[in-house]
C-alpha positions in Angstrom: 22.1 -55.8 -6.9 23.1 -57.6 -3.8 25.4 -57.0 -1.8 28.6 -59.5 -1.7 31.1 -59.8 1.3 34.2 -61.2 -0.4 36.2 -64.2 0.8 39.8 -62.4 0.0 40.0 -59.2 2.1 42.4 -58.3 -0.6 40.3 -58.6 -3.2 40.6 -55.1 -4.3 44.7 -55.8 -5.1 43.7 -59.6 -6.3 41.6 -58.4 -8.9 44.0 -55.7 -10.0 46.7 -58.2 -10.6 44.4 -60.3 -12.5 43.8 -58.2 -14.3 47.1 -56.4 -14.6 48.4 -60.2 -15.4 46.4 -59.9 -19.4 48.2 -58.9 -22.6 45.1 -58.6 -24.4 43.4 -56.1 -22.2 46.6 -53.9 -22.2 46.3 -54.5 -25.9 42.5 -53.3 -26.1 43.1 -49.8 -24.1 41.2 -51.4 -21.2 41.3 -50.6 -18.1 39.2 -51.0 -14.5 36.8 -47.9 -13.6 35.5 -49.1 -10.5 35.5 -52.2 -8.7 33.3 -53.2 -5.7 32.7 -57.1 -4.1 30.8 -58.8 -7.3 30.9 -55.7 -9.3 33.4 -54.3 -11.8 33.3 -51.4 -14.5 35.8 -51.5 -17.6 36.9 -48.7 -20.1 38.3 -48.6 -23.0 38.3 -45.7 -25.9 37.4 -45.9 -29.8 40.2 -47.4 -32.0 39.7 -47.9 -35.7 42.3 -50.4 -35.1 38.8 -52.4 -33.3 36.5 -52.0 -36.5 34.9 -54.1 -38.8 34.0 -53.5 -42.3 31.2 -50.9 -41.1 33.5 -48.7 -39.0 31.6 -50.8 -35.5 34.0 -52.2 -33.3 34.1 -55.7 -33.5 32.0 -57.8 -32.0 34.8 -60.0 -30.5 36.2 -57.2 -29.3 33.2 -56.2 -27.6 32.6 -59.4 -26.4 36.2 -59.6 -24.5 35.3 -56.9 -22.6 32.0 -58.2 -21.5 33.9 -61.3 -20.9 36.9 -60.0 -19.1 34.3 -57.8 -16.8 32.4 -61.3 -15.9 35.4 -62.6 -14.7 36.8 -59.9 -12.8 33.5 -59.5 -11.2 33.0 -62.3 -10.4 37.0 -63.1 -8.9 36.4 -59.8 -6.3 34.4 -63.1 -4.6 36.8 -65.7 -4.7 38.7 -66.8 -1.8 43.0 -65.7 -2.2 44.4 -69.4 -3.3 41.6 -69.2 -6.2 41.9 -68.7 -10.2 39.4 -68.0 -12.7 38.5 -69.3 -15.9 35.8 -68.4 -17.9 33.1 -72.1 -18.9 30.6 -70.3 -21.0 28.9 -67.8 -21.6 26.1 -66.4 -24.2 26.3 -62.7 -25.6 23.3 -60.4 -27.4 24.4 -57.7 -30.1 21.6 -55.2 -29.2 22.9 -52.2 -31.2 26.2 -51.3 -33.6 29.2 -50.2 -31.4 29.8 -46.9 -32.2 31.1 -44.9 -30.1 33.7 -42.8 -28.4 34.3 -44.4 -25.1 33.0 -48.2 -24.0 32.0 -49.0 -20.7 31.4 -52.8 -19.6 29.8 -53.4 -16.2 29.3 -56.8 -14.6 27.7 -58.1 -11.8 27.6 -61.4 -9.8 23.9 -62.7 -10.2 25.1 -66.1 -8.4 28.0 -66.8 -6.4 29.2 -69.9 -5.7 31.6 -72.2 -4.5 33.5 -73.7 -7.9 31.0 -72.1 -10.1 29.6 -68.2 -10.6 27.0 -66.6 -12.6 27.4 -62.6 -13.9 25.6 -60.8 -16.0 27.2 -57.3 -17.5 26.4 -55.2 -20.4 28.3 -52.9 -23.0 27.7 -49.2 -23.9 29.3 -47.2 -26.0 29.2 -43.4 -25.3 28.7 -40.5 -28.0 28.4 -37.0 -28.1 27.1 -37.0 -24.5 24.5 -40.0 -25.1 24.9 -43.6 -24.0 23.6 -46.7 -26.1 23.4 -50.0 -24.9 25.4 -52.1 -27.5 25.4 -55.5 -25.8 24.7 -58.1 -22.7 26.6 -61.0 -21.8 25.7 -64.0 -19.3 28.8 -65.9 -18.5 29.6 -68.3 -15.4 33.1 -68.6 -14.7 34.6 -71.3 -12.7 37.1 -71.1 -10.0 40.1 -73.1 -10.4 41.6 -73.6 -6.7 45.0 -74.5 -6.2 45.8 -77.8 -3.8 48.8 -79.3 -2.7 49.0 -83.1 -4.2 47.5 -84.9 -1.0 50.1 -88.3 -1.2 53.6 -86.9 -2.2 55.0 -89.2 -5.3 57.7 -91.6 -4.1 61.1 -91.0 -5.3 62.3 -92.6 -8.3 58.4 -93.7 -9.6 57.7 -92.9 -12.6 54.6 -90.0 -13.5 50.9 -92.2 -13.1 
């Protein structure tokens, strides 16, 4: 992996409140493990609340944690008056999730300036074992705040 010098030395307490700032994650148990410049680790515990009809967790919910791992990954790079928002990405079922505790790990493969590429991977971990469960390529884009460059004259109606 290479190493990343982020463009917000706050990165570390951007990221957090990114991250902080989702329902759905607080929703899914998950939570940051580590986080370094381009590189992130989630957690989240079995539910059977997760399942589908074969006792896995779901796939969607598997795949919002590969997700939600891209993007935080890949934000640790962004400079401070950036956003993030996910444009595509392409996820492999390898193996059923079963398991007592997930992990999702991402890393930046390609940063860039409006556009960044992560790869990350699932595992679900069982009586002491660890099983790859799933990968996930994703870019995400950054969404950069601006100030409107001409200020609208008073009294003129929206373009």
């Amino acid at each position: 992996m290479a190493k990343f010098e982020p463009k917000n030395p706050d990165y570390r307490a951007a990221a957090a409140a990114l991250f902080d700032g989702q329902p759905a994650m607080r929703t899914l148990g998950i939570s940051i493990a580590r986080l370094a410049p381009g590189e992130v680790e989630l957690a989240m515990d079995y539910s059977p609340a997760f399942t589908q009809q074969n006792g896995f967790v779901h796939a969607g919910i598997i795949t919002a944690g590969l997700d939600n791992a891209c993007g935080v990954a890949a934000f640790t790079l962004m400079p401070r008056e950036a956003d993030i928002l996910t444009v595509e990405f392409k996820t492999s079922l390898l193996a059923p999730a079963k398991g007592e505790r997930f992990v999702f790990k991402a890393e930046v493969v390609k940063p860039g300036r409006t556009l960044t590429f992560c790869e990350a991977s699932a595992f679900a971990e069982r009586d002491g074992a660890t099983t790859l469960v799933a990968t996930m390529t994703g870019t995400l884009m950054a969404l950069l705040r601006r100030e409107t460059a001409v200020p609208r004259a008073q009294g003129m109606a929206p373009a």
